[in-house]
C-alpha positions as YAML, in Angstrom:
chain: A
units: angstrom
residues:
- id: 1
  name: UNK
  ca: [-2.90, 10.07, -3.47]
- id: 2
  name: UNK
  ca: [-1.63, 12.61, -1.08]
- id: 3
  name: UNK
  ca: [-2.44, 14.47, 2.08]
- id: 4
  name: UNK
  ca: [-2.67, 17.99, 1.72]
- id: 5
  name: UNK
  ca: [-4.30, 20.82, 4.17]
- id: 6
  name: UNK
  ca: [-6.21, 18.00, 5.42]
- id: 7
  name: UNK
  ca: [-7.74, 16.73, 1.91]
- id: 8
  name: UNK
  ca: [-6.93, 13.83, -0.22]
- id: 9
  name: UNK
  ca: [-5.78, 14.68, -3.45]
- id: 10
  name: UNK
  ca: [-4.99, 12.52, -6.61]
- id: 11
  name: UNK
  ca: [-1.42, 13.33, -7.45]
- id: 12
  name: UNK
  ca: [-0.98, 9.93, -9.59]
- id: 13
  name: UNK
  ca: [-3.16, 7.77, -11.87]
- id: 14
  name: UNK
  ca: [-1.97, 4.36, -13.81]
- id: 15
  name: UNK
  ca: [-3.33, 4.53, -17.67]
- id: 16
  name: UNK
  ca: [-5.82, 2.56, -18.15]
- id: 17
  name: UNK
  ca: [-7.03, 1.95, -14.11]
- id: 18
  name: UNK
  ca: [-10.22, 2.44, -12.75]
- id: 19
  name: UNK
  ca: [-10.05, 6.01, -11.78]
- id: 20
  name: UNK
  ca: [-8.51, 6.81, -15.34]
- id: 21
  name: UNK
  ca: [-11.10, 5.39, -16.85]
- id: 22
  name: UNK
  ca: [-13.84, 6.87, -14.58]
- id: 23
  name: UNK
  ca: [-12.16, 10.46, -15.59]
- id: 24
  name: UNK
  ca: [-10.43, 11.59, -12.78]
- id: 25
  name: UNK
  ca: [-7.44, 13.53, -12.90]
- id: 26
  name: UNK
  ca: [-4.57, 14.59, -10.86]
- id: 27
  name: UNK
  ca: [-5.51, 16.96, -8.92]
- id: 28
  name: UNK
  ca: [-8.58, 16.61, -8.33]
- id: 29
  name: UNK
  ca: [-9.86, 16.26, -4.28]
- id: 30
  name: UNK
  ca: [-11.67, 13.56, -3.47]
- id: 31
  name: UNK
  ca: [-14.47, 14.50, -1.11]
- id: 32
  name: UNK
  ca: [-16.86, 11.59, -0.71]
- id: 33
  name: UNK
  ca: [-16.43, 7.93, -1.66]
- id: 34
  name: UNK
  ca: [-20.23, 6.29, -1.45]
- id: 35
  name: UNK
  ca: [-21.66, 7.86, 1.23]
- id: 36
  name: UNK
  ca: [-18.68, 8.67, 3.34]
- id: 37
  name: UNK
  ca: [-17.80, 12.22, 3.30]
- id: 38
  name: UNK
  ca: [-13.66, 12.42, 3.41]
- id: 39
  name: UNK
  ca: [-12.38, 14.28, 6.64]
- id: 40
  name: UNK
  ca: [-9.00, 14.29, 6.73]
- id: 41
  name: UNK
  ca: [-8.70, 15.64, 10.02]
- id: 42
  name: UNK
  ca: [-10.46, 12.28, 10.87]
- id: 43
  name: UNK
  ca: [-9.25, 9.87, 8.29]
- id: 44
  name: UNK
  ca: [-6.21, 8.90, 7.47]
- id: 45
  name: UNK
  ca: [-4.81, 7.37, 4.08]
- id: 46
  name: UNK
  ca: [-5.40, 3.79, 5.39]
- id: 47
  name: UNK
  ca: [-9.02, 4.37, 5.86]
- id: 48
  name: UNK
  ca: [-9.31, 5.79, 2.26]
- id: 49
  name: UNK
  ca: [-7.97, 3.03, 0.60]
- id: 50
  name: UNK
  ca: [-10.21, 0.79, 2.66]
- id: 51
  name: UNK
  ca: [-13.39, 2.56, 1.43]
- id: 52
  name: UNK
  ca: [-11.89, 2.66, -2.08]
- id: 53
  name: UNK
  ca: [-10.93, -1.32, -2.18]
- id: 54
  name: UNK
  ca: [-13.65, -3.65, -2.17]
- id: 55
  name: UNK
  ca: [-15.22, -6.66, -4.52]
- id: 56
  name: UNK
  ca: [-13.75, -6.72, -8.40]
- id: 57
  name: UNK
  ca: [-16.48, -5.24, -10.70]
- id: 58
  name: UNK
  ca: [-18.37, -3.74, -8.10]
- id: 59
  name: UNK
  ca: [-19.31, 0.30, -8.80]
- id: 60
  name: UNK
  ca: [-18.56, 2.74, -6.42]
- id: 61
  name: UNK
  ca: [-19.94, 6.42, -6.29]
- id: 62
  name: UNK
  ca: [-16.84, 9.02, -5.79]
- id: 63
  name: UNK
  ca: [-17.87, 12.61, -5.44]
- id: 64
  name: UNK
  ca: [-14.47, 14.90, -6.39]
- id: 65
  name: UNK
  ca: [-13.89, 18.73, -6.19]
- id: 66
  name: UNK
  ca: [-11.98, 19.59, -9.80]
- id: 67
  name: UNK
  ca: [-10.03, 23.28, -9.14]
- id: 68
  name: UNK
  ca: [-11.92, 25.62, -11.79]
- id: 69
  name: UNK
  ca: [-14.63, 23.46, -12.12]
- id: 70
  name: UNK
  ca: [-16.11, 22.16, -8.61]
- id: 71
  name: UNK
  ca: [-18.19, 19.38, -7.43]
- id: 72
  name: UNK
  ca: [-18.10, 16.28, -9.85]
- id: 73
  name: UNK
  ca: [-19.44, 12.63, -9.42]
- id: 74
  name: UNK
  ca: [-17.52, 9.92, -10.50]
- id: 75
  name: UNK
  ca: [-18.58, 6.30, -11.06]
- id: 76
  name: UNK
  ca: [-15.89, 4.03, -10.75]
- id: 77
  name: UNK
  ca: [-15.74, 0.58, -11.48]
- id: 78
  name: UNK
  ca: [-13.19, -1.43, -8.81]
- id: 79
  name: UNK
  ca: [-10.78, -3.36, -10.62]
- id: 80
  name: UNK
  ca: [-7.32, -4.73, -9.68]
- id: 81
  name: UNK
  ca: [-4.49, -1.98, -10.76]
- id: 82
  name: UNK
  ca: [-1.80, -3.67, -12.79]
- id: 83
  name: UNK
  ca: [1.62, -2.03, -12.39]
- id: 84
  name: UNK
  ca: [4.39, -3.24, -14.35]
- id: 85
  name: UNK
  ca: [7.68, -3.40, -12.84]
- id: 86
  name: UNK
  ca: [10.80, -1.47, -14.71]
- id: 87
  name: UNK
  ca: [13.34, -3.80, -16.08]
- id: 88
  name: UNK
  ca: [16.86, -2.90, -14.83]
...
């Protein structure tokens, strides 16, 4: 996730992770998460993550804006992200 213009906006997903499997995509804005509305003139990334971590199998609302196609709800199930590490 990046900053941009003072939004948060997917710019990487891990196959197979909760927001992949929820249907988001890169690109898309996130604009709520629960009941928080995202201000990123008054968040920062820290406090996103924060909202976005919380207790395995627990389901979180996430409200995104998708360019060309608006407003979409999300429900995401919170898991723990595996990343694999690359061999040298």
């Amino acid at each position: 996730m990046l900053r941009r213009n003072g939004e948060f906006v997917v710019n990487e997903l891990f196959q197979e992770a909760p927001a992949d499997r929820a249907g988001m995509r890169i690109g898309d804005v996130l604009v709520k998460i629960g009941e928080k509305k995202l201000d990123g003139n008054k968040l920062d990334m820290g406090d996103v993550r924060q909202l976005l971590r919380w207790e395995k199998s627990s389901t979180i609302a996430i409200q995104i804006r998708r360019p060309g196609e608006g407003n979409i709800e999300l429900s995401v199930m919170r898991d723990r992200i595996k990343v694999d590490n690359v061999p040298y």
